[in-house]
Every structure is written in C-alpha cells, then in structure tokens.
N, C-alpha and C positions, 0 to 999 in steps of 0.2 A: 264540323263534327268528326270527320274522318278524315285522316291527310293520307293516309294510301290503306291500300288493302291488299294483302297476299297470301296466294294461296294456286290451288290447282285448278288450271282452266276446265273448266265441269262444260263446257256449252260456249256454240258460238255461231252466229250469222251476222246477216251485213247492219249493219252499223249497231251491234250489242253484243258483250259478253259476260257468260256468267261466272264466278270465282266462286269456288268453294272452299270457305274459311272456318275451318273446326265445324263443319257437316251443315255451316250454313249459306246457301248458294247468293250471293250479291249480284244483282242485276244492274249492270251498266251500259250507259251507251256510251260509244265508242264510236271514233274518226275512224276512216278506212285505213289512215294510216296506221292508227295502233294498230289494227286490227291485223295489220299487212306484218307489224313488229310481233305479235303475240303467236300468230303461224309461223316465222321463221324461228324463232326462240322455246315455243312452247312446246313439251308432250306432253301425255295426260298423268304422268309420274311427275313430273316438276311443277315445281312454284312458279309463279308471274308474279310481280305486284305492280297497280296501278296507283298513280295519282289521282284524287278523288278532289270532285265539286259537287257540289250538295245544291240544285235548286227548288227553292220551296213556294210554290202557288198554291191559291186558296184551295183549287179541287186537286192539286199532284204534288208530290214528291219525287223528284227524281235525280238519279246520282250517276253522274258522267265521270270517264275512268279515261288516263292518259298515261301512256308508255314510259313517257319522260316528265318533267319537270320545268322542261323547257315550252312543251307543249302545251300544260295547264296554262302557266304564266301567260300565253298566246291568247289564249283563251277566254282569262278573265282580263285581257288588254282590250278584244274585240267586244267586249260586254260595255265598254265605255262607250263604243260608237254609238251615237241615237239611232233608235231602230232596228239593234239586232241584238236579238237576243240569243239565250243557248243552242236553239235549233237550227238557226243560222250560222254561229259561229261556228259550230259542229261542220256543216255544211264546206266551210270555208276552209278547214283543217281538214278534213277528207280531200278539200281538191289541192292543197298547200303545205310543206310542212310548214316548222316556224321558221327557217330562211329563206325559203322561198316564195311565202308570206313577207316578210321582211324585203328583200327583193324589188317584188311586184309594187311594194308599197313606195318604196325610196326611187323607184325611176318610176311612178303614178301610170303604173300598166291597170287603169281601171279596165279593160277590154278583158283584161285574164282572169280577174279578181272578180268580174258580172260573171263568167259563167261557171261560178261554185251555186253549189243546189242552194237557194232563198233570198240570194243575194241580189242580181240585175245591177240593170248601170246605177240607179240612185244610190243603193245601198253600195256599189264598189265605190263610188266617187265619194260617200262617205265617210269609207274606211280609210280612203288614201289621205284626204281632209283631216280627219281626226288624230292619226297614226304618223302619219308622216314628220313628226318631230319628234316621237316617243319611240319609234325603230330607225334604227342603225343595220347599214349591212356592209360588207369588205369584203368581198366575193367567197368563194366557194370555202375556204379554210376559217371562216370566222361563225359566230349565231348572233342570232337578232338580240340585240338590247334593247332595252330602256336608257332613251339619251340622259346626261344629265340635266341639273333645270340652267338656262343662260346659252344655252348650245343655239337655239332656232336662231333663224338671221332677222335683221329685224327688217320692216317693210315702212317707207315714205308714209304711206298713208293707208293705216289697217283695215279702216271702216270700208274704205273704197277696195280693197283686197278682198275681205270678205264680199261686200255686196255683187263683186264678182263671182267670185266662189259658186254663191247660193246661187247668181242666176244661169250657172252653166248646171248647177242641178237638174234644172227644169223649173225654175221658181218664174212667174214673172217680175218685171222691175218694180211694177205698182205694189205688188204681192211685199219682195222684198223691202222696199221702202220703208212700209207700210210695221211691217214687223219689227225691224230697227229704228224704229222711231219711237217704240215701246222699251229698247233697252237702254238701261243707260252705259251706254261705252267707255267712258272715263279710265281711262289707265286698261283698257284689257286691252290683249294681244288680238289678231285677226282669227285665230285658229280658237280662239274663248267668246269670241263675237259669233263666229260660224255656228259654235252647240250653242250658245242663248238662243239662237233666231234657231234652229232646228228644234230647238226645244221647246219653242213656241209655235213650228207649225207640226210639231204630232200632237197639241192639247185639241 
C-alpha cells in the first residue's frame, strides 16, 4: 500500500519511529540500525523517508519503516525462512545490516546469526539453510544479492543432504525419515526438500 513515506521525524525510541507526513504522524517500527541512520541524518527541520512494509494480522496492523531499500529487500528475504516472521526478522536487522547479514549467512556463522533477539540456534540454522543460495557476499566493497536461478552447486545425492540438514537441526532420524517419506521429492533441489519437511514440522 505504501512504498515509503516522508516526512519529519516527529518521535522516536528503540525500535519505533514516528514520521509526520502533512500533520499525520505514521507509526513504525524500525531496526536499530535505521534508527542508528535516522539520528545521524535527521533534525527535527528535515525530511527522512522510510521504505515501508505493511503486515496485516487478524487482530494488528502494523507498518515497519527501513532507511534503505536494501534493507526492506532483506527483510522480506528473511520472511521466506520457515518460522520467522516480522518480529524476528526485525530482530535479526537490528543485530546485522544487509551485508553482514549476507556474510554470516555465506560462510554459515549460525553462532552469530542465534544471538539476534527471536532467533536461537534453530531459527539461525534456518536462515543459513534457506538463504544461502539466494545471498551473495564479496567482501566489504560489494551488498548482498539475490543469486541468480542455476548458481547453487549441485549435490550427489539431495535427499541425503537434506536429511542431514534437518537432523543437525535438532530433528531426530525417525522424526526426519518419517516426514520425508510424506514428500514427494522427484526433481527438487536439497534446499526445496529442507522447506517441504520444515513445513511439515511447524503444522
């Protein structure tokens, strides 16, 4: 509904601010990092504008605000991983920007990625699982992409890759087995094996 909003920062604490846009104040929440970008760029005479995501639940409405564009895009990347949703992802962009996000995720630093606020080791091993063929990182002078599709390497034998995966999750073998025996695997990749069976143990 909204792709950004700008206007004068009227208000602000930790992880929310407010924009007032022709005398109407817009409530967002915000990463520590915009929030870190909106105090060094902002006074209370000047414009900001954020990049805006709209998420709509039966009882809330709520509209999350990003510095860049690069940052959104991060954002609705980490909304793909099973299991985390906006307050999480949020979580994970407060402790990361988007290449250092990117980073942690291409050399699978799950240890650094568990202690953003929501996350833990399941939800880091998640994200590295999921993400790790859709970000690219080149060190410090480059930003995270989205690889293109044919990039990932391909694997001998996927099912067995995957059932690996799952069971350094914390899954057992029975457990996994048990769940992949329910999908049909025919032609996916190990990383489209990994969300079907994930996706059958959040039902």
């Amino acid at each position: 509904m909204f792709y950004y909003i700008s206007g004068i920062l009227a208000h602000r604490e930790a992880g929310l601010a407010v924009i007032d846009c022709g005398g109407i104040g817009y409530k967002l929440t915000v990463s520590q990092n915009t929030l870190a970008e909106l105090d060094r760029s902002a006074s209370r005479t000047d414009k900001v504008k954020l990049f805006t995501y709209m998420a709509v639940r039966e009882d809330a409405v709520e509209l999350f605000g990003f510095y860049t564009e690069e940052e959104l895009s991060t954002f609705k990347l980490l909304l793909t991983v099973s299991g985390i949703g906006p307050k999480a992802a949020m979580g994970v962009l407060s402790a990361f920007t988007p290449d250092g996000l990117a980073k942690a995720v291409t050399t699978e630093d799950t240890k650094a990625i568990s202690r953003a606020n929501g996350i833990g080791a399941k939800g880091a091993a998640r994200i590295v699982l999921e993400l790790k063929d859709k970000l690219s990182y080149a060190g410090d002078v480059s930003t995270s992409q989205i690889k293109t599709a044919g990039t990932a390497p391909k694997t001998s034998s996927k099912l067995s890759e995957a059932a690996e995966a799952l069971t350094a999750l914390g899954y057992s073998r029975a457990e996994v087995n048990g769940v992949l025996a329910k999908i049909n695997t025919n032609g996916m990749e190990s990383g489209e094996i990994i969300r079907a069976a994930l996706a059958q143990f959040m039902k």
